[in-house]
C-alpha positions in Angstrom: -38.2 -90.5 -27.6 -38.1 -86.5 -28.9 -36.8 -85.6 -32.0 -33.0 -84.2 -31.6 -32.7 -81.7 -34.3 -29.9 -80.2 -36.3 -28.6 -77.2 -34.3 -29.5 -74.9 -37.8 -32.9 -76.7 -38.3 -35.9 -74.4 -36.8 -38.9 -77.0 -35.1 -42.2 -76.6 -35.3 -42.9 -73.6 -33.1 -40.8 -71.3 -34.2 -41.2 -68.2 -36.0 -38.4 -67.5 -39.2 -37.2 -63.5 -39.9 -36.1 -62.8 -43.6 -33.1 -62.1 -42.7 -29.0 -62.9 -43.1 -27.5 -61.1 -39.9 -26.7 -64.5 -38.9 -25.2 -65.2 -41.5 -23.1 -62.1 -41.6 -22.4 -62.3 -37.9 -21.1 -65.8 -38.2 -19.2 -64.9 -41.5 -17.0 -61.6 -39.7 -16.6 -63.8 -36.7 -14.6 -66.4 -38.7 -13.0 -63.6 -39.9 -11.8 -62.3 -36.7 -7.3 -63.3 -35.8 -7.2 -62.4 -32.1 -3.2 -62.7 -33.1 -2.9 -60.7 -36.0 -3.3 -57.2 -34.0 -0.8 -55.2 -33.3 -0.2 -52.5 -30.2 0.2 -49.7 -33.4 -3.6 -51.2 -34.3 -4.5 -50.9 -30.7 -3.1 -47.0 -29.8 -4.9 -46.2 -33.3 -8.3 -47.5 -31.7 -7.7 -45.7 -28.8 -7.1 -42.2 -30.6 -10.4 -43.0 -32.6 -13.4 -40.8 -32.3 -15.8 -43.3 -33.3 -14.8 -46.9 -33.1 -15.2 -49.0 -36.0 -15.7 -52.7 -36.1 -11.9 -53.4 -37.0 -10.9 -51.3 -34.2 -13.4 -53.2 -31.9 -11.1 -56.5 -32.4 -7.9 -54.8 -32.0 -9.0 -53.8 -28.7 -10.5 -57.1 -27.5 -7.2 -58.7 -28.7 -4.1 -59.9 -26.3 -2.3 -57.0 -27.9 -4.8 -54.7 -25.9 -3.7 -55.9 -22.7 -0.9 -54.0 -21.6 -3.2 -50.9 -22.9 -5.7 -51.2 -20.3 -5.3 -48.4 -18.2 -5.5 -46.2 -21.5 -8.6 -48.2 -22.5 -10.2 -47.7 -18.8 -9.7 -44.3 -19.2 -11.3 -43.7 -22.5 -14.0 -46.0 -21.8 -14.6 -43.6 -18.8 -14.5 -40.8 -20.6 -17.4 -42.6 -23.1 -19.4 -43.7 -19.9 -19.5 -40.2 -18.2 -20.3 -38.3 -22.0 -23.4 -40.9 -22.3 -24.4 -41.8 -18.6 -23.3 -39.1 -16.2 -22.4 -40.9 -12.7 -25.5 -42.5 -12.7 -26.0 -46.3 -12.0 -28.6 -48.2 -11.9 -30.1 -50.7 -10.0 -32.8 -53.7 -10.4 -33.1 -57.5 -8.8 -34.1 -60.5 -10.3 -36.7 -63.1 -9.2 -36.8 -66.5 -10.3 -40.2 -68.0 -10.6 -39.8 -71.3 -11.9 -36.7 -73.5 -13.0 -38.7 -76.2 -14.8 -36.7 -76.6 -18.0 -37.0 -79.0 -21.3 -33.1 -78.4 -22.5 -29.9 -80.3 -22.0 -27.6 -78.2 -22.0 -24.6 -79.4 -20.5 -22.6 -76.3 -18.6 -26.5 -75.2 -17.0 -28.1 -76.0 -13.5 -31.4 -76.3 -15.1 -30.6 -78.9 -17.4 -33.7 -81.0 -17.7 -31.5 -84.3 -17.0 -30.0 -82.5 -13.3 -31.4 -84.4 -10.4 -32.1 -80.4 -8.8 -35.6 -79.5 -6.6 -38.0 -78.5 -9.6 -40.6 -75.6 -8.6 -42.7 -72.6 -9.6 -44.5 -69.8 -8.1 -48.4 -69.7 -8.5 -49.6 -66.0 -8.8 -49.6 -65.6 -5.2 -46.9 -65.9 -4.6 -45.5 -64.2 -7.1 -47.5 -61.5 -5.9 -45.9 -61.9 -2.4 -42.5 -62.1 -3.9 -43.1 -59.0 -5.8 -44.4 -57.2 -2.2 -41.6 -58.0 -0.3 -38.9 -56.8 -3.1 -41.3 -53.6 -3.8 -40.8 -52.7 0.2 -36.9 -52.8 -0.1 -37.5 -49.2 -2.6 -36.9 -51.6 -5.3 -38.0 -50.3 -8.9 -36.8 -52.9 -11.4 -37.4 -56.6 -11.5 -36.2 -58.6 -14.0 -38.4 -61.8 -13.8 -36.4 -65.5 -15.1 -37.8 -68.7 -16.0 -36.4 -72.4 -16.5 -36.7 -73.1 -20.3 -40.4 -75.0 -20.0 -43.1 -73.7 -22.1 -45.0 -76.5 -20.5 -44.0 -75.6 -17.4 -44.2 -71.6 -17.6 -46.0 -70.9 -20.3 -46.4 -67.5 -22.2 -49.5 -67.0 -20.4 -47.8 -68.2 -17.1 -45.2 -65.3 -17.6 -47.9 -62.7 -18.7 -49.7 -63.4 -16.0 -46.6 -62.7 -13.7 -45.6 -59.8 -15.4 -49.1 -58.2 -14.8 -48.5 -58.7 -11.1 -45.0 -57.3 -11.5 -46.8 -53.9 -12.7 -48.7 -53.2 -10.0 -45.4 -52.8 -8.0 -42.9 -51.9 -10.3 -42.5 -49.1 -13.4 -39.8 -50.7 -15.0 -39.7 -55.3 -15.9 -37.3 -57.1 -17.4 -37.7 -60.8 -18.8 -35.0 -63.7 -19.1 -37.0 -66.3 -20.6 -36.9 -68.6 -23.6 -37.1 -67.1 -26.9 -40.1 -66.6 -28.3 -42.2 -65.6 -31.6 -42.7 -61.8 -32.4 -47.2 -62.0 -31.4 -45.6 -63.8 -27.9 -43.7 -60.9 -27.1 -46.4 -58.4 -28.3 -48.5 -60.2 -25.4 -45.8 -59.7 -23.1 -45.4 -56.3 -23.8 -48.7 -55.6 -24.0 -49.0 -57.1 -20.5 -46.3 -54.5 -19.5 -42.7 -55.8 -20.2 -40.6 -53.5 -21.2 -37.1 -55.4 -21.8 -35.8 -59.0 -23.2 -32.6 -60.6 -22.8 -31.6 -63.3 -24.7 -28.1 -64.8 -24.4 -26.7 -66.3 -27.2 -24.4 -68.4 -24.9 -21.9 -68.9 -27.8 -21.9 -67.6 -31.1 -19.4 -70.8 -32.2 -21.9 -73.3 -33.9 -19.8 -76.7 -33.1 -19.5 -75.8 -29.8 -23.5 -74.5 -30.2 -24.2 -77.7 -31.0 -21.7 -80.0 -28.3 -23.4 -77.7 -25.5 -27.4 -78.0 -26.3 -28.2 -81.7 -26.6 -31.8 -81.4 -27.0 -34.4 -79.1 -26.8 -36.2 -75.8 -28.3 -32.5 -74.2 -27.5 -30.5 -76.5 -29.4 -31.8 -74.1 -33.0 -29.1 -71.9 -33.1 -30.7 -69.4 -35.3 -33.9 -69.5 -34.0 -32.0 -67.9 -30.6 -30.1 -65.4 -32.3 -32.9 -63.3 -33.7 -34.7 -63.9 -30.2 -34.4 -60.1 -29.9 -35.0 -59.0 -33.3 -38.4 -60.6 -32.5 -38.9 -59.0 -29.4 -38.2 -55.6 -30.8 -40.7 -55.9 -33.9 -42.9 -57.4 -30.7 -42.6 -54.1 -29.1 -39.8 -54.5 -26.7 -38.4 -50.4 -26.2 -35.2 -52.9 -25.3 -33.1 -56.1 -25.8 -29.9 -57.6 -24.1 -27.3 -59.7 -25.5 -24.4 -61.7 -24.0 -21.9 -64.7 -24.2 -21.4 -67.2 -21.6 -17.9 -66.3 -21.6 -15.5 -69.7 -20.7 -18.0 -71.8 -23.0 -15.9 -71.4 -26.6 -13.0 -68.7 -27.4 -13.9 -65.9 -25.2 -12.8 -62.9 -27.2 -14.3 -64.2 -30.8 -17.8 -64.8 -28.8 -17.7 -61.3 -27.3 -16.4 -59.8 -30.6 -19.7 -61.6 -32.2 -22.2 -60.4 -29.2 -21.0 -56.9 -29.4 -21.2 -57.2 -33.7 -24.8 -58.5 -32.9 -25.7 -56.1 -31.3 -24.0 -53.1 -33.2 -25.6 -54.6 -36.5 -29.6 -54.8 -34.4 -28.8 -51.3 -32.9 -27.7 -50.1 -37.3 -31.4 -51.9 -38.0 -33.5 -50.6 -34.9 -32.3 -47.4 -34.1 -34.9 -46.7 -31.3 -34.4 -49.6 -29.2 -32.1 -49.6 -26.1 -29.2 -51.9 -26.2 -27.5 -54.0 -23.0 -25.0 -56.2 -22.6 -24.2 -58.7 -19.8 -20.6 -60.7 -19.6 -21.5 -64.1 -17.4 -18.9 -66.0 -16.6 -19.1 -69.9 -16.2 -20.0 -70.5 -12.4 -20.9 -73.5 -10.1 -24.5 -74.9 -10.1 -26.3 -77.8 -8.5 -24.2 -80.9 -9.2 -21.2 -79.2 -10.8 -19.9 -77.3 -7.9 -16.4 -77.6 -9.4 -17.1 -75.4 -12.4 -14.0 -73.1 -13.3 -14.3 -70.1 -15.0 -11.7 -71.8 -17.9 -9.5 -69.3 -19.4 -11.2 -66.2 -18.7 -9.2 -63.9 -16.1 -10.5 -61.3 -14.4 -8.3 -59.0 -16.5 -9.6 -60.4 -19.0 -12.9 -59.8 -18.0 -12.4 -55.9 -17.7 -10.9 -55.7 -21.1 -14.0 -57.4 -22.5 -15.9 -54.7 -20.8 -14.2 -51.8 -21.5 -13.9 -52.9 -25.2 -17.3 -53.1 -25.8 -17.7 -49.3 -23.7 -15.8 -47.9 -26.7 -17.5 -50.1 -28.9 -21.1 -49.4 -27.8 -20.9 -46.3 -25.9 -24.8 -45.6 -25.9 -25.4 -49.3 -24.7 -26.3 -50.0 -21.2 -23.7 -52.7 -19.5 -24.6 -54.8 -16.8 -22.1 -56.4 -14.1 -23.5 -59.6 -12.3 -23.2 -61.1 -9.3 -21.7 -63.9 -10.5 -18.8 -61.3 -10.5 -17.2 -60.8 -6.7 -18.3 -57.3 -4.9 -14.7 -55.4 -5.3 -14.9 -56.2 -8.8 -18.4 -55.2 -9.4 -17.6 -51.6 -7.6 -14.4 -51.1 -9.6 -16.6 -51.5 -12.8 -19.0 -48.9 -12.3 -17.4 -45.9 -13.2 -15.4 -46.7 -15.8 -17.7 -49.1 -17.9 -21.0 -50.6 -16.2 -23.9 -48.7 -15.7 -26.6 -51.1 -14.2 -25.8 -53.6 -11.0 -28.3 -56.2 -9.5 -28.7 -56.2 -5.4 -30.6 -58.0 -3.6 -29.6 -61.4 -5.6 -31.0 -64.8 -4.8 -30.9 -66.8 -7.8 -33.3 -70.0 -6.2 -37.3 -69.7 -6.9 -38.8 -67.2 -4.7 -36.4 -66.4 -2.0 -37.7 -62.5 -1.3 -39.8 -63.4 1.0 -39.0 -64.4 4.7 -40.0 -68.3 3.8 -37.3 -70.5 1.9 -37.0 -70.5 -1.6 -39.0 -73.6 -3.1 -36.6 -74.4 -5.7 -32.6 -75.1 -6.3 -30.4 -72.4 -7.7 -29.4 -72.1 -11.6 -25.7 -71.1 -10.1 -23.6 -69.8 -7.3 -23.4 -65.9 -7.0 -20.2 -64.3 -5.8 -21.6 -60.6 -4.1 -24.4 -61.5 -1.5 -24.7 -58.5 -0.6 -28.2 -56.6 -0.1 -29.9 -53.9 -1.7 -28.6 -51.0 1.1 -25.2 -52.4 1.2 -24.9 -52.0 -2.7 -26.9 -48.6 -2.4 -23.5 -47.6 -0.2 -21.1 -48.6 -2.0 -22.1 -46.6 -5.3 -22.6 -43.5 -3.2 -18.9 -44.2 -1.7 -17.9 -44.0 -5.1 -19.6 -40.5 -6.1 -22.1 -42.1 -8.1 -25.3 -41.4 -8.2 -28.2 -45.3 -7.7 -31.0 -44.8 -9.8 -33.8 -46.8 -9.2 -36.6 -45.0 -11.9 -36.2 -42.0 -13.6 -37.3 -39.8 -11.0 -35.2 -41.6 -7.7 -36.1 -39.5 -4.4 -34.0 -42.0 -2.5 -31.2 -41.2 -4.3 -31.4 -37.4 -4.2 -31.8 -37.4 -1.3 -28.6 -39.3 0.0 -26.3 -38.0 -2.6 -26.4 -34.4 -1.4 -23.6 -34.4 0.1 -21.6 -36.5 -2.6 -18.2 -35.3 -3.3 -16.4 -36.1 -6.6 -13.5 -37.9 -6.4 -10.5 -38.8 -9.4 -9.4 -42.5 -9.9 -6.2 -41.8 -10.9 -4.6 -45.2 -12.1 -7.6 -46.8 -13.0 -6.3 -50.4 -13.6 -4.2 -50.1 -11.1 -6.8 -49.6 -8.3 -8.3 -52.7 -10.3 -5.1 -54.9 -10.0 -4.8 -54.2 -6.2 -7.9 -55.1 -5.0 -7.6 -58.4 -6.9 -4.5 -58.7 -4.7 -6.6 -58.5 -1.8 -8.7 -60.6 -3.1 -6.6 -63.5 -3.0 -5.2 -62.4 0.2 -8.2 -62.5 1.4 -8.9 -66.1 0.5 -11.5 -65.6 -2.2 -10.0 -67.8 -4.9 -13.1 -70.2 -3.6 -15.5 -67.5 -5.0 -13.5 -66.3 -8.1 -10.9 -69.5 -9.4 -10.0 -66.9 -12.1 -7.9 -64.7 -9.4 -5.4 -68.2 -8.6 -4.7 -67.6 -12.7 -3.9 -63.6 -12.7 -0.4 -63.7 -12.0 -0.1 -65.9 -15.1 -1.9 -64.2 -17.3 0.2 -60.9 -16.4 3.4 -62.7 -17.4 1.5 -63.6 -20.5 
């Protein structure tokens, strides 16, 4: 029988920072009355030049919401001063979903009766061909939770492969110590993401049941680590629908601001997942969290972090991913299958983590930012993409929410409450 250890208690392993941003991230989130705003607070926000902390909350607030339009169109403003119409684009691969942690809301969970696999290095190497042929330039490669299963070697090892095909890899794997990462780096990994899944420690601790990811603290500085391992850039997020959605993001987007304050050189990102189905739990709602509720997340956190990168998944449904992009996302996956493997023509060898919402491929996506005068960006020199947007014309998106509102309307019209459950709740939260 393993040792189930307090959620504050590091084990063994793992690596301790001298450091209280935990501390003080966890202190202003307790801090933060999502009721005590008012719409005088929120207009003050949006007339800011700089956004402070303060005004952060005001505008991820309820009060915010009937100021979205106003807060769409500043957080434009911010993306296009920062990002120009440029998007860009990367895919992940999955290479093993062995995991040792129970966590409860999570496909993987060591305890889920799923198909376990992992790639060996030839077929990582095949995996990486057949994404590098699509004019791919960015993977981001993901693991299970296992460093039994995909150990740090294991991942270097796939991450070398990665290199010889791509300039630019990302990793979503289990936290690690700060020599760990300066392997991986070394091996030529350029980004970590790390999400924090909540920031609420009892709910912290009702979620993660066992396991190296049940330390709360120990995940937190996951990217702290991976910047002193030489990271050039970290990502953070909330699983939003685990715990109160707008005090998590609030404490994601305060972590990150306070890591940005300490390492000015690195590159920031955030990523807003929403609870979706996975093997065995195909019923999963998305709780409380509204796509409107969604977008003001996003565009909060634009303000908020205007140099940070912000990326829009495909848990997310296609219309919503497209309205995003010019008014507060900046990078979009394509090309998405979330079992292990899956690039190539054979069938993936392992089950899913969760159920995406936008299938679509990598020249579909490609389209639909260039129907949007934007610009895909695959590296930083992307001939495909000069080359198609010649002949882009610029066009206004005059009522930016509004756009947003009715193609949600379609949405459910179109019968895709199955995809999003959120959409069934809009009307509701509008009366709200």
């Amino acid at each position: 029988m393993r040792t189930i250890y307090d959620p504050m208690t590091y084990q063994p392993h793992m690596q301790q920072l001298d450091s209280q941003m935990f501390e003080e991230v966890q202190a202003v989130m307790q801090a933060f009355e999502q009721t005590t705003y008012t719409a005088k607070e929120v207009q003050a926000a949006l007339r800011s030049t700089a956004c402070t902390v303060q005004e952060f909350a005001a505008l991820l607030s309820p009060a915010a919401q009937p100021f979205l339009e106003q807060m769409a169109e500043k957080a434009k403003r911010e993306r296009e001063k920062h990002f120009g119409n440029c998007v860009q684009l990367f895919t992940p691969l999955y290479i093993s979903n062995y995991c040792e942690n129970e966590c409860v809301y999570c496909g993987f969970n060591c305890k889920n009766k799923i198909h376990r696999s992992h790639l060996n290095m030839e077929e990582v190497e095949k995996e990486m061909q057949a994404i590098a042929k699509t004019d791919m330039r960015e993977v981001l490669l993901l693991t299970g939770e296992s460093r039994s299963a995909s150990s740090v070697e294991y991942i270097g090892n796939a991450v070398q492969i990665a290199k010889k095909y791509f300039p630019t890899i990302g990793l979503e794997v289990y936290p690690m110590n700060v020599d760990e990462y300066q392997y991986l780096n070394q091996c030529g990994a350029d980004f970590v993401t790390v999400f924090q899944e909540t920031y609420h420690l009892d709910c912290y601790e009702k979620m993660h049941q066992a396991g190296a990811k049940r330390c709360m603290p120990y995940r937190f500085y996951a990217q702290e680590r991976a910047i002193l391992g030489g990271m050039r850039g970290v990502g953070f997020g909330a699983l939003l629908g685990l715990s109160n959605f707008r005090s998590d993001m609030f404490a994601a987007g305060y972590h990150a601001y306070l890591l940005q304050k300490k390492y000015p050189h690195a590159e920031i990102a955030m990523s807003f997942p929403r609870l979706r189905p996975y093997k065995n739990h195909e019923k999963t709602e998305e709780n409380d969290v509204h796509e409107t509720q969604l977008l003001q997340m996003m565009l909060a956190v634009r303000i908020f972090l205007p140099f940070a990168s912000i990326t829009i998944s495909t848990r997310e449904r296609a219309g919503f991913r497209d309205h995003v992009l010019p008014i507060s996302a900046t990078k979009i996956s394509a090309g998405v299958n979330v079992g292990i493997g899956g690039h190539t023509e054979e069938e993936q060898k392992g089950d899913a983590q969760f159920e995406i919402s936008d299938g679509r491929s990598l020249a579909e996506i490609h389209q639909a930012i260039l129907e949007q005068g934007m610009q895909p960006v695959y590296t930083d020199v992307d001939e495909l993409g000069q080359e198609k947007n010649q002949a882009f014309v610029a066009r206004s998106h005059p009522g930016l929410v509004d756009l947003f509102l009715r193609e949600t309307r379609r949405a459910k019209e179109a019968n895709l409450e199955k995809n999003t459950p959120a959409l069934a709740k809009c009307k509701r939260e509008k009366e709200r």
